[in-house]
C-alpha positions as CSV (number, residue, x, y, z in Angstrom):
1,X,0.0,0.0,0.0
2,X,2.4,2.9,-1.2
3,X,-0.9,5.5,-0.9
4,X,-1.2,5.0,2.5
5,X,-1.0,8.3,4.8
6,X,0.8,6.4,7.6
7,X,3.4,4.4,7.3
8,X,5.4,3.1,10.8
9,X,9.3,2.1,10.3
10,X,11.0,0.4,12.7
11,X,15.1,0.1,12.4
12,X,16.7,-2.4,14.4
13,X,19.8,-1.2,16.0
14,X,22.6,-3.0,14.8
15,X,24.3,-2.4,18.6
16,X,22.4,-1.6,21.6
17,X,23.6,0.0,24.4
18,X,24.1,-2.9,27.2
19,X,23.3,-0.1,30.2
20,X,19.7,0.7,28.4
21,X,18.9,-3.7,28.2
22,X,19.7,-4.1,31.9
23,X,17.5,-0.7,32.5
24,X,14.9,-3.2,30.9
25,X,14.8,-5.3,33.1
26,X,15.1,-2.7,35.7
27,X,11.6,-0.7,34.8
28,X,11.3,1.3,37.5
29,X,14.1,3.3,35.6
30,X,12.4,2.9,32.5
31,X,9.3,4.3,34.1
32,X,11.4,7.6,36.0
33,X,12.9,8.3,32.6
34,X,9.6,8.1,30.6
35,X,7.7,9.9,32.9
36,X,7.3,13.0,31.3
37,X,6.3,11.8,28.2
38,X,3.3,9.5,30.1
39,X,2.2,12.9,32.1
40,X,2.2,15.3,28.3
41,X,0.7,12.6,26.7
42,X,-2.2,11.9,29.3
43,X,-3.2,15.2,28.5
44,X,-2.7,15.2,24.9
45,X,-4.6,11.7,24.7
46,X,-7.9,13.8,26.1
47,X,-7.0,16.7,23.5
48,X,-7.1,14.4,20.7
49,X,-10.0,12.4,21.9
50,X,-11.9,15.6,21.5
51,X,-10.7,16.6,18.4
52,X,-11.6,13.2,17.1
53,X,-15.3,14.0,18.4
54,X,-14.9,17.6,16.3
55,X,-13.9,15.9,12.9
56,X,-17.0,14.1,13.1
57,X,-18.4,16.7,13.3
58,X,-16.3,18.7,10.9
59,X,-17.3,15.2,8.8
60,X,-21.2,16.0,8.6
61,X,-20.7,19.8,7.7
62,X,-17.8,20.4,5.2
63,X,-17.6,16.6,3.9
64,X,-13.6,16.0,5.2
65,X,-11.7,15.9,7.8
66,X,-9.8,18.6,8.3
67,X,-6.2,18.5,7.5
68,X,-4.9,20.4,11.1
69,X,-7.1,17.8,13.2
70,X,-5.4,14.7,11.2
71,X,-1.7,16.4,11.5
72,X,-2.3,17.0,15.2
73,X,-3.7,13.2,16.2
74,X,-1.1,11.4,13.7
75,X,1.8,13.6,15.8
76,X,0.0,12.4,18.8
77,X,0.1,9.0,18.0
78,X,4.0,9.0,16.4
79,X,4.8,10.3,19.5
80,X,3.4,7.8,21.8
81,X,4.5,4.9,19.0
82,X,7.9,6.7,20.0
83,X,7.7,6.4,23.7
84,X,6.2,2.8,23.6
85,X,9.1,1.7,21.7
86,X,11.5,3.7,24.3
87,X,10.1,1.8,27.3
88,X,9.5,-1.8,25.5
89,X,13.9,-1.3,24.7
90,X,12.9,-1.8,20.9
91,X,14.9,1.7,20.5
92,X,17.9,2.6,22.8
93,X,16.9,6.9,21.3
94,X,15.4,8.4,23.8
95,X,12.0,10.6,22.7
96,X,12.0,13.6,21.9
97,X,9.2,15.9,23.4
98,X,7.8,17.0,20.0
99,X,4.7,15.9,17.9
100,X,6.0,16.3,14.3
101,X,9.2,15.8,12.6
């Protein structure tokens, strides 16, 4: 499917760091360092719930969903892909607090 709007790559490291795999099995650690990232994205999780609920709406008036709504809950979504990946040691880059690239 080369026309799909999201597309999710995954590289494998070809060397991972050997303090970040023992702070996998320590995740407590895991937990302190992704913190911030849980706490901003609690909050945008409700954000983009809502604006979910407004591109239905934005559905039944104009006919399409608005292109800002879609940016903002694909960013939302990349970035908590990002921080899952972070915490499950598939990636040894720590996340970066942003929602686009």
């Amino acid at each position: 499917m080369d026309d799909y709007p999201v597309d999710v790559n995954a590289e494998y490291p070809e060397q991972s760091s050997r303090l970040l795999a023992l702070a996998g099995l320590l995740t407590v650690f895991k937990i302190l360092l992704i913190l911030p990232h849980i706490l901003v994205l609690t909050v945008l999780g409700f954000v983009a719930y809502f604006a979910t609920l407004i591109g239905w709406i934005a559905i039944l008036i104009v006919g399409y969903y608005p292109r800002g709504l879609y940016d903002f809950q694909v960013g939302v979504l990349r970035w908590n892909l990002r921080v899952n990946a972070y915490f499950l040691s598939l990636t040894d880059r720590y996340p970066p607090f942003r929602l686009y690239d």
